[in-house]
C-alpha atoms as one frame of an Amber mdcrd trajectory, in Angstrom:
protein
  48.542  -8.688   6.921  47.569 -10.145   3.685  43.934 -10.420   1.902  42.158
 -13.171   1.431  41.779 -14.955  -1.980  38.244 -12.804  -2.497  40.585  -9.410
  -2.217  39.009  -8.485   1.536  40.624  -8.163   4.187  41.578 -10.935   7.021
  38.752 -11.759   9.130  41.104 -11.009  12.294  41.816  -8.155  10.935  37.795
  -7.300   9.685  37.154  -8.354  13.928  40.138  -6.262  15.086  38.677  -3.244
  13.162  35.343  -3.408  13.593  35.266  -4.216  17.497  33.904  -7.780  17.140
  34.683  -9.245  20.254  32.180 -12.196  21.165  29.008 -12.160  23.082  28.302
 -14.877  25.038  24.482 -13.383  25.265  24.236 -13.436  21.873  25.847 -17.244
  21.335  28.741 -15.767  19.390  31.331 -18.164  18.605  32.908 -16.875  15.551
  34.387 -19.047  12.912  37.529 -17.663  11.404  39.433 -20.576   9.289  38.322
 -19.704   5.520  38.861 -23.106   4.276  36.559 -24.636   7.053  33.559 -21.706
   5.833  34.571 -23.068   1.923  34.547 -26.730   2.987  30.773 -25.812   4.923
  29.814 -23.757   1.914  30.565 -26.909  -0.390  28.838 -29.497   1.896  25.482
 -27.638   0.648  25.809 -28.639  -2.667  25.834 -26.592  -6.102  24.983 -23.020
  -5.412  24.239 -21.539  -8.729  21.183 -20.062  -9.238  20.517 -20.819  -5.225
  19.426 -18.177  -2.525  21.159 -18.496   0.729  19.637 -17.782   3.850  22.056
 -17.587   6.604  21.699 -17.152  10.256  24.489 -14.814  13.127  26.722 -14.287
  10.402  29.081 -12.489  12.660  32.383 -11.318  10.873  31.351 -13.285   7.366
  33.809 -15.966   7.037  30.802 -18.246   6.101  29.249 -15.211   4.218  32.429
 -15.095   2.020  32.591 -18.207   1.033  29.016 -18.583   0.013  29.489 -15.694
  -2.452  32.737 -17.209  -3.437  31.061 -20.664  -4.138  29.122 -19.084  -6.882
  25.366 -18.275  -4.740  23.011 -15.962  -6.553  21.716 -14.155  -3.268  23.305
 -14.373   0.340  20.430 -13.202   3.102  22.373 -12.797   6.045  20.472 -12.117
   9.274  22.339 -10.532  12.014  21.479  -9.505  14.940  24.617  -7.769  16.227
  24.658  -4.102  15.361  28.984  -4.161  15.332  28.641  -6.972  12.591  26.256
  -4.837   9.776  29.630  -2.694   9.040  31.847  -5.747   8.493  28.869  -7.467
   6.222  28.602  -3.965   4.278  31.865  -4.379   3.267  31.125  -7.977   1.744
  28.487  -6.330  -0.052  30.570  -4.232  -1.375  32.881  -6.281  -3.029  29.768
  -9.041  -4.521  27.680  -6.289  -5.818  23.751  -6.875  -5.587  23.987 -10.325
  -4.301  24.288 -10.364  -0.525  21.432  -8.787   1.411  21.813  -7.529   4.905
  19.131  -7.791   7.319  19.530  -6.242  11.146  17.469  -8.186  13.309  16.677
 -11.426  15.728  16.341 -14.474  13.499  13.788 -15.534  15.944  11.407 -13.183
  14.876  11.743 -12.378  11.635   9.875 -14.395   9.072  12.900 -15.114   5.772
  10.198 -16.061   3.499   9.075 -12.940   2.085  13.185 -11.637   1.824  13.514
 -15.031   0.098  10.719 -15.139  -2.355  10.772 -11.282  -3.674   7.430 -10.194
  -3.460   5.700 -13.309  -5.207   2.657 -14.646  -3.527   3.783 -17.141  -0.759
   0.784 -19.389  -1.848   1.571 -19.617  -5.104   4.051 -22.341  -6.725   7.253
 -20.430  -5.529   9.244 -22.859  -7.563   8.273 -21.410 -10.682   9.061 -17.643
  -9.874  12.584 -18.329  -8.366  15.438 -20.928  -7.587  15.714 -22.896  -4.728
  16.416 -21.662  -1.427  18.986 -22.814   1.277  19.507 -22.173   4.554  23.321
 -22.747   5.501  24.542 -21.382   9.001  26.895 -21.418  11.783  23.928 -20.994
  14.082  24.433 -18.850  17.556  24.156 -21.504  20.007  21.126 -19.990  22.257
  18.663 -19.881  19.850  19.755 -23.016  17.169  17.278 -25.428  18.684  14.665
 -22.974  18.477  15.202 -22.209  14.890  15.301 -25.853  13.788  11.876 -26.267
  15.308  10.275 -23.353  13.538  11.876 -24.699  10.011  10.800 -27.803  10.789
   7.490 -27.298  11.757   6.525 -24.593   8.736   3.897 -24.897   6.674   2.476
 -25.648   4.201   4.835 -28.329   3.991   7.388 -29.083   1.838   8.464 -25.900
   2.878  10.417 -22.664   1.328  13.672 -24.679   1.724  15.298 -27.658  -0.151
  17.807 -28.494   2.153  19.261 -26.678   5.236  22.847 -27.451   6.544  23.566
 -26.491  10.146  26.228 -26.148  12.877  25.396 -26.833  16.733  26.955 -28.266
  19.000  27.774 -31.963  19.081  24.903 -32.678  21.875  22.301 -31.720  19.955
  23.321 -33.047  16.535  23.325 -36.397  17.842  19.638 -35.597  19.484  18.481
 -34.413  16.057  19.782 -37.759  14.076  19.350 -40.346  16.949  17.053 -43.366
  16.814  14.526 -45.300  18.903  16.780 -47.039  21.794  19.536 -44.853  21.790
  20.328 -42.082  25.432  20.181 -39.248  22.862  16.450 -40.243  20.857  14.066
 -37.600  22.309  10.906 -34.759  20.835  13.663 -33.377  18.711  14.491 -36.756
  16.873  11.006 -37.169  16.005   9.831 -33.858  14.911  13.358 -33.268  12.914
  13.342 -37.181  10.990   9.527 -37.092  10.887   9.651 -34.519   7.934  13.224
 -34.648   6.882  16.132 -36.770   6.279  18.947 -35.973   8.596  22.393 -36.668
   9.010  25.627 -35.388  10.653  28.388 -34.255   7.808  31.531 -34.126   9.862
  32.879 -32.951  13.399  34.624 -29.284  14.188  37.024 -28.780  16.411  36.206
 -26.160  19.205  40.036 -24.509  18.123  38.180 -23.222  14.857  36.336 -20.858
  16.704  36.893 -17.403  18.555  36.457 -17.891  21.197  36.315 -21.450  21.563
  33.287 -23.089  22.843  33.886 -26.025  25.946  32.163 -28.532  22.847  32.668
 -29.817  19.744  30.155 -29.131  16.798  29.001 -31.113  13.970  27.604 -30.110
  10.784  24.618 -31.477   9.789  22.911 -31.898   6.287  18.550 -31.771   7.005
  16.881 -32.588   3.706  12.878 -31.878   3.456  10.938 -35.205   3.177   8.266
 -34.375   0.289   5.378 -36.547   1.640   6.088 -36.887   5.502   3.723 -39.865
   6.827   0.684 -37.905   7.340  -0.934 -36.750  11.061  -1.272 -33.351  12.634
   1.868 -31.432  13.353   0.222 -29.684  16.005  -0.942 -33.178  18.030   2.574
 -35.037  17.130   3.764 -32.244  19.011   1.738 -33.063  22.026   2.160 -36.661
  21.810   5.770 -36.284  21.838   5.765 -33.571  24.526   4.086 -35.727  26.918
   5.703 -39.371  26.138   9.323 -37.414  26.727   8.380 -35.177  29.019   8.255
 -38.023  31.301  10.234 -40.515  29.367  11.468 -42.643  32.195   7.150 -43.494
  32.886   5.419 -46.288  30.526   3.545 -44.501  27.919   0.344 -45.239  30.193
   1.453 -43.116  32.685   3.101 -40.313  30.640   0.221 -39.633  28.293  -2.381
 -38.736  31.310  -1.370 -35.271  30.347  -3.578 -35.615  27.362  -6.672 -35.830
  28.617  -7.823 -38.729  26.949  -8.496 -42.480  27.316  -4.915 -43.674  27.719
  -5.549 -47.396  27.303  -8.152 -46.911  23.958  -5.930 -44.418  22.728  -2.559
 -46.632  23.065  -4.670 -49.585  22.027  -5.906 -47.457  18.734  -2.009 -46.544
  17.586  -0.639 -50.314  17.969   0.966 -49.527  21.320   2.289 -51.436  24.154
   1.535 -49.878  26.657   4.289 -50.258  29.064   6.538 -49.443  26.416   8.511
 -45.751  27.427   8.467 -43.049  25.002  12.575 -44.012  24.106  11.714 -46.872
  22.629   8.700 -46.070  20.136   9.686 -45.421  16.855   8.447 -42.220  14.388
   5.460 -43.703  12.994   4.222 -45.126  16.207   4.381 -41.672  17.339   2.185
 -40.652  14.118   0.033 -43.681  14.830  -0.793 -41.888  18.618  -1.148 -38.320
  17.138  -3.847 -39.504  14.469  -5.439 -41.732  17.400  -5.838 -38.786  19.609
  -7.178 -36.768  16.541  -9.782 -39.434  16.594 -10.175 -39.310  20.212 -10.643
 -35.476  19.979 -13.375 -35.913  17.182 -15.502 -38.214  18.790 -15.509 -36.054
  22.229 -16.096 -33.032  20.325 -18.960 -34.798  18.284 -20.339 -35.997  21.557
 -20.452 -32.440  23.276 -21.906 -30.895  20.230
């Protein structure tokens, strides 16, 4: 069995060796074509200069082909144990620029690996170069992960641009827009503070094993001045219009606690309007309403 282009082995052959046969509890679908990991690798731009952060990087097809592209630092989180061998290897051969880190993504905070030491409040900017995150992300946690990039702060955040694999269900609930099935609490958070679109489509034969779905690759790019409200009460706002999206809004936001009718009367909203067909900033408009709301009752009770 020949090597690959970069001089290491296969990556049949690197799963063969190594044991790597997929978990389904740990969302493993493992991508295997080389030129699919270069053509990924490209689609995040000019990597000179740029630390990586990447997410379940399994046997390191992806890995590879960061390093290949030219990146200055590769962090690769894994979480499977079998995979750190395989990923030692890769190390190996790109010499002080791929760092390994054992662990669940989930709980492990990137920005200190990514900023060396420098004070996170300072201007980390000026101390390093940018920072991407680029992954084939393990199915059962991707949503999760997007929502605790995306909801970061300070804000912009440690990141200038993250490009992501999940499966096609989701990307088209991350990029969808007021009207549409898909438009949900994930299209709002996601758009409200970046720009998001879907790159291209992968075919579920790319993977081993292959997943019952296709996935799509999608390109998030940090908005620098998001239109300004809470995080915290966009969150709720959104929570409770979708969480029963098929009530008008004067229905579904009851779970706040608040006056419905002055509150939907504050942000501009109809309210028999369902949460489907409100658009980002009218969802802004409610969260700095209720903040209002909120800081007149508190006022009142002091």
């Amino acid at each position: 069995m020949t090597s690959a282009p970069d001089g290491l082995p296969p990556l049949r052959e690197v799963i063969r060796r190594h044991g790597l046969i997929a978990k389904k509890s740990l969302g493993q679908n493992f991508l295997l074509d080389l030129n699919l990991a270069a053509r990924i690798g490209r689609a995040a731009g000019a990597l000179a200069g740029v630390t990586v952060l990447e997410i379940g990087s399994g046997p390191g097809g992806l890995t590879r082909a960061l390093l290949a592209l030219g990146a200055e630092r590769v962090i690769a989180i894994e979480r499977d144990q079998r995979a750190i061998a395989a990923l030692q290897e890769i190390a190996e051969a790109y010499p002080g620029r791929l760092d390994i880190v054992a662990g669940d993504a989930l709980s492990i905070d990137p920005r200190p690996r990514v900023d060396r030491g420098v004070d996170l409040g300072a201007d980390l900017g000026a101390d390093r170069g940018p920072v991407r995150i680029v992954a084939n992300l393990p199915y059962n946690i991707a949503t999760p992960l997007l929502l605790s990039w995306i909801c970061v702060e300070p804000w912009p955040p440690w990141y200038d641009a993250a490009i992501l694999m999940f499966q096609r269900e989701v990307a088209e609930r991350i990029v969808a827009l007021p009207g549409s099935k898909s438009y949900g609490r994930l299209s709002v958070l996601v758009q409200w503070r970046c720009e998001a679109r879907i790159l291209f489509d992968v075919n579920p034969s790319a993977f081993v094993p292959p997943p019952k779905v296709t996935s799509s690759l999608i390109r998030l790019v940090p908005r620098a001045d998001p239109l300004p409200c809470d995080r915290k009460l966009l969150e709720a706002v959104t929570q409770a219009a979708f969480g029963q999206r098929r009530k008008m809004l004067r229905q579904s936001l009851r779970s706040l606690g608040v006056d419905v009718a002055a509150l939907l009367s504050a942000a501009g909203l109809n309210p028999t309007a369902r949460a489907e067909d409100i658009p980002i900033d009218g969802f802004v408009s409610l969260a700095r309403a209720l903040a209002v709301q909120r800081s007149l009752r508190h006022d009142a009770d002091a």
